[in-house]
Structures are given as structure tokens and as C-alpha cells.
N, C-alpha and C positions, 0 to 999 in steps of 0.2 A: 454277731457271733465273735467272740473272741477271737481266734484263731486266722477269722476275714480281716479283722481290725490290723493283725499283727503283719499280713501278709502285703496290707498297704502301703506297711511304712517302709521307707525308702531301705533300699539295700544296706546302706553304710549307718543307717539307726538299728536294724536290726543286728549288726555286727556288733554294737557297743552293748545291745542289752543286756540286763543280768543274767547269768547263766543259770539260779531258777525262771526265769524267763522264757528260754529256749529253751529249757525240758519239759515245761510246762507246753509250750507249742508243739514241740516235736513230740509228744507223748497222747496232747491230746489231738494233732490232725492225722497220726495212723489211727487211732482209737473211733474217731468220728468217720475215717470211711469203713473200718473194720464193721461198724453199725450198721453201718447202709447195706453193706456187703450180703452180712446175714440176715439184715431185712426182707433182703431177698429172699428169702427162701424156695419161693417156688421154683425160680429159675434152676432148671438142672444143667449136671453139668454135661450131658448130651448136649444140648443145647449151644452150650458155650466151645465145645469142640468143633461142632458143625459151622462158627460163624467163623472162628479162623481156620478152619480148612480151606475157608475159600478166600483166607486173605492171605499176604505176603507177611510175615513178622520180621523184624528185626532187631534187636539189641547190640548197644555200643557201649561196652564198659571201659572203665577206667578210675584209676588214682585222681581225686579232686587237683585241681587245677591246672588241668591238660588238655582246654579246648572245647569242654563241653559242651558249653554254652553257645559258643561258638559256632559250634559244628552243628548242634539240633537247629540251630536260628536258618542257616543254609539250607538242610537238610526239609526243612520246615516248606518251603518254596516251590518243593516239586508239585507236579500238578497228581490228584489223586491219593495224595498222600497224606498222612496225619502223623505228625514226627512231633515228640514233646523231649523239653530238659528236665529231667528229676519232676517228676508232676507235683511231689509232695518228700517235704525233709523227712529221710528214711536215715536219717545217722544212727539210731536206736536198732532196727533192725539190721544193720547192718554192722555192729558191734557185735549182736546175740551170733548174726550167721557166721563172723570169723570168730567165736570160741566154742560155733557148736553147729558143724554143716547140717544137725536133723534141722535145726530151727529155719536153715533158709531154707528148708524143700517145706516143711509144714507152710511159712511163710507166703511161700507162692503159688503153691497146690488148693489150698485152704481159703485164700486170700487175695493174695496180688493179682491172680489170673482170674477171678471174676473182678475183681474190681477194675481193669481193664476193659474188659467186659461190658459194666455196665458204663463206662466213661464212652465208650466208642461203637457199640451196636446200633443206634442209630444214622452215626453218618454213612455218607455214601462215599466212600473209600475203596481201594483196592490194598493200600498198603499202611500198616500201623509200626510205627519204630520211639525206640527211645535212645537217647543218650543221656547215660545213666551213669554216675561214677556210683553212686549209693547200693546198688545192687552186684559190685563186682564179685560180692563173694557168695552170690546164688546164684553162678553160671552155672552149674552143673541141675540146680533146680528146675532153674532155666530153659533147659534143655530137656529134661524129663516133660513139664507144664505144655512147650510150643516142640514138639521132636522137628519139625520143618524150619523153625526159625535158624535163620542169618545171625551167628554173635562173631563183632569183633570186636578186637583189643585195641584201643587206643592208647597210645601212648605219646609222652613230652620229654625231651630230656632233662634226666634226672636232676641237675643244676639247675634248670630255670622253674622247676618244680619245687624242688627243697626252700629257696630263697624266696617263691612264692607264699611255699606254706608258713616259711617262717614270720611271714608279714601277717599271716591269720595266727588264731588262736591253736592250729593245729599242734596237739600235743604239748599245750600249755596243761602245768596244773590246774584241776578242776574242768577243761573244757568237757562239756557234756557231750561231745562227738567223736571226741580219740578216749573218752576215760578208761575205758578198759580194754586198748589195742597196747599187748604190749607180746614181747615174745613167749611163744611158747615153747616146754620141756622138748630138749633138743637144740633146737636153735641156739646158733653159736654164742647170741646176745643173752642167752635166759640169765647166763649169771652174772651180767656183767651192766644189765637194764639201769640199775638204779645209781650208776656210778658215772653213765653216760651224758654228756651235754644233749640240750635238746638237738643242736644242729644235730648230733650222732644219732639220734632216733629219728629225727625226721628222714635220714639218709636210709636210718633200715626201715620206716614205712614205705616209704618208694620203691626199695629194691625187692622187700618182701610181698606187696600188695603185686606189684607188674608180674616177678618172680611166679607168683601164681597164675596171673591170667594168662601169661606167656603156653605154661605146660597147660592150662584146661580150653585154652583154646586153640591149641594145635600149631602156635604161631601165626595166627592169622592178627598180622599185626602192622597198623596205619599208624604213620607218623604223624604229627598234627604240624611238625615243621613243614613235611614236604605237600601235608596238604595245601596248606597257605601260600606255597612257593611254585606249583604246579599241577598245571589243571590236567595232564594228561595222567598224572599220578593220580589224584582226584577225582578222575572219571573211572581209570583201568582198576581201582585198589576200592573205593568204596560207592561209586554211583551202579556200577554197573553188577557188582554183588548185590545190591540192594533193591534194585530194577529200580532207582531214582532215575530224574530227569533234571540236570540245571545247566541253562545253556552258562558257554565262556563268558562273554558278556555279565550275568549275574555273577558267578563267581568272582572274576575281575573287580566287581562292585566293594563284594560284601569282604574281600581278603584288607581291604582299605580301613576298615571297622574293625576295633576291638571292643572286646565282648569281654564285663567280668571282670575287669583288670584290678590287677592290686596298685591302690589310689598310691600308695607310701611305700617301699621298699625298705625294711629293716635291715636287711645285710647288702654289699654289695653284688653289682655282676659277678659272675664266677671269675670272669680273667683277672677279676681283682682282690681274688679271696686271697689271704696267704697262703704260708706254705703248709702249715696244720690242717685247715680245713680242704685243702685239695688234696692232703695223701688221704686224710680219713673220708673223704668222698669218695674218694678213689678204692679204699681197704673194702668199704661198707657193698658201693654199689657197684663196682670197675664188672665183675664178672656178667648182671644184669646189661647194665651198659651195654654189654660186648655184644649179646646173644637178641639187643632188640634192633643192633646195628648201629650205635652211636660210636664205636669205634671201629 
């Protein structure tokens, strides 16, 4: 299958591929389980309400490159638990859900929540979790789908996140994962989108994507700094909301290991940006910032 073929090749060959390439993957692996999904037919969704009733859910959203990977790989460890990163590239659906909230409750009502489903009803599990940047804009889906589920909001600060993205394709022309994230009527940027440098968009995807998980999650919201810096933070802030289990020890291990990292940085550290790109990081996102506690 195609789609197996593409998932084998190495992280950094999949980053140089064509961009019909990766809409070509990322259109046909939702497409190939959306199949499975409704193959199912018989399965009701009685059925599917009764098997996580009796389990633990959890969801950890977030803005792509703020520790995902990271954090599921950890999280991954506990005993009883089945904890995955992004099971499958939902950049597509999660483009539809920010310019159209019916599409992420259809989404996950219709789809995501069996396909879950069938991914995990057979193991012997008490607790099923994701850390998910691809789904941040179907919390509230989310939450209709699992009413008992645990969602929180991860977050990075927003400098080592911008300078991140700026190393990907994120909100490059043509990339088929930001192509149609851009602001909407209202928003202070609507009419000012096409005259802005990328840095200045990438700065409002960060302020605007957190910006919202912030108010739909009620501020419930982990830092990915202080997770790696502190286990007491680590335990009190996301093990123990989630009824995980990872002794010090492991933790200690896995903060040594990074996860994911961007191979080449395009821009500098932020202490070395000038003076342009720190007021306008500061204009874009300073208010965000404040309210996730980086200032």
C-alpha cells in the first residue's frame, strides 16, 4: 500500500517530498480509515459508548511543535495505558475544523470516535490518551464525543515555537498543511494577511491557535518547559490528572532525549533576533504570552 510505503521513509525524506505527495498521503490515509470505519457498519454506537465508559480518555492538544512527541513517547510508559502521537497526518481535517467548527463535531461524531474504537477495543487497557496537535480545533467536538474525557492544553513558548516552525514548511507558500490557515473577518490581521512577512504570520498562528485552546480549555494549561525541568510539576499538573504512572527515575531518563527536533534552524535563538522581530513578536503575541505565563 502506498500510504505503508510512504510512512516508512525516514522522517527528514518525508519532509523534502512533493507537496502533491503529501496531499496525496494525507488525503488518502484519512480516506483509508474513514473505509474501515464505515465497514463497520454493524458496530453501534451503543456499543462504542459502553467500551469508554469504562475506560479513562484523555486528550493533549496543542500548536505543532511544542513537545508532542515528546510528551506521548513518556506518557507512552505508564503501565495499563495506551497513549499515541497523532496516529495518522490529520493536517486536512484540521484545516476544514478551523474555518468551519460543524466540520470538526461531524468529524469526530461520525468518524474519529469509532475509529478509535476500532484501533483499541481489543487491548486490555484501563486508560486510552492522545497527544494530538492535529486535533486542537475539535476540542469542543471532543468533548461532546468523550463528556468524561481529560483535555489539556499544552503549550511552548512562543519564540522557540515560531523559530521552530520557521525551519518547516509551516506557512510557506503552497504547503498543503497551513494552505488555507489564514485570519478570519474580524481579526485584527484580516486585512493586513497579505502584506505580512512570514515570521509575522507564523507569530499570529501561535498566538491565535494557543489563544483559543486557552479560552476552550478553561486554562488548563502545561508547559512543556516546566514539564522537562520538573517532575513534581510533571506529576501534580499532568500524571496525576490523567491517572498515569511514571516513576522519577524514568522521567529523569527520557528529559535527556529529544524528540522530533528541528535537524537546521533557519532563524536565530530568540536572544539573538533583532530589534524588528522582538517588537513584532512581542505586538503579535505579548498578550498570549502573558495569559499562558511566560511573562
Amino acid at each position: 500500500m502506498i500510504t505503508n510505503i510512504y510512512e516508512k521513509l525516514p522522517p527528514r525524506i518525508r519532509r523534502i517530498a512533493p507537496q502533491r505527495v503529501k496531499v496525496f498521503y494525507a488525503r488518502s490515509s484519512v480516506a483509508l480509515r474513514k473505509f474501515m470505519v464505515y465497514a463497520h457498519f454493524w458496530i453501534k454506537d451503543r456499543d462504542i459508548d459502553e467500551f469508554f465508559d469504562n475506560k479513562k480518555v484523555f486528550f493533549i492538544l496543542s500548536i505543532g511543535r511544542s513537545g508532542t512527541k515528546w510528551l506521548a513517547d513518556i506518557l507512552s510508559k505508564s503501565p495499563r495505558a495506551y497513549v499515541v502521537h497523532e496516529p495518522f497526518i490529520e493536517a486536512i481535517p484540521h484545516q476544514e475544523a478551523f474555518n468551519d467548527p460543524r466540520k470538526a463535531e461531524e468529524y469526530i461524531l461520525k468518524f474519529r470516535k469509532k475509529e478509535i474504537y476500532l484501533r483499541v477495543h481489543t487491548l486490555d487497557i484501563d486508560i486510552y490518551g492522545e497527544v494530538n496537535s492535529f486535533l486542537r480545533r475539535h476540542r469542543e467536538a471532543l468533548k461532546k464525543a468523550f463528556p468524561n474525557a481529560t483535555i489539556l492544553h499544552l503549550v511552548r513558548d512562543g519564540r522557540a515555537v515560531v523559530r521552530s516552525m520557521y525551519s518547516r514548511e509551516t506557512l510557506m507558500a503552497g504547503a498543503y498543511d497551513t494552505k488555507y490557515i489564514r485570519p478570519k473577518p474580524g481579526d485584527r490581521f484580516f486585512d493586513k494577511w497579505d502584506t505580512m512577512s512570514r515570521f509575522e504570520k507564523l507569530c499570529w498562528y501561535w498566538a491565535v491557535e494557543n489563544q483559543y485552546l486557552y479560552e476552550c480549555c478553561n486554562g488548563r494549561v502545561i508547559q512543556f518547559e516546566k514539564i522537562i525541568a520538573d517532575y513534581e510539576y510533571f506529576r501534580e499538573r499532568v500524571l496525576e490528572p490523567l491517572g498515569l504512572s511514571i516513576p522519577k527515575e524514568v522521567w529523569e531518563k527520557e528529559v535527556q532525549r529529544s524528540k522530533n527536533v528541528s535537524l537546521q534552524y533557519k532563524l536565530p535563538h530568540w536572544k539573538e533576533w533583532d530589534t524588528w522581530m522582538k517588537e513584532r513578536f512581542w505586538e503579535i503575541c505579548g498578550e498570549v504570552m502573558r495569559k499562558l505565563g511566560y511573562i
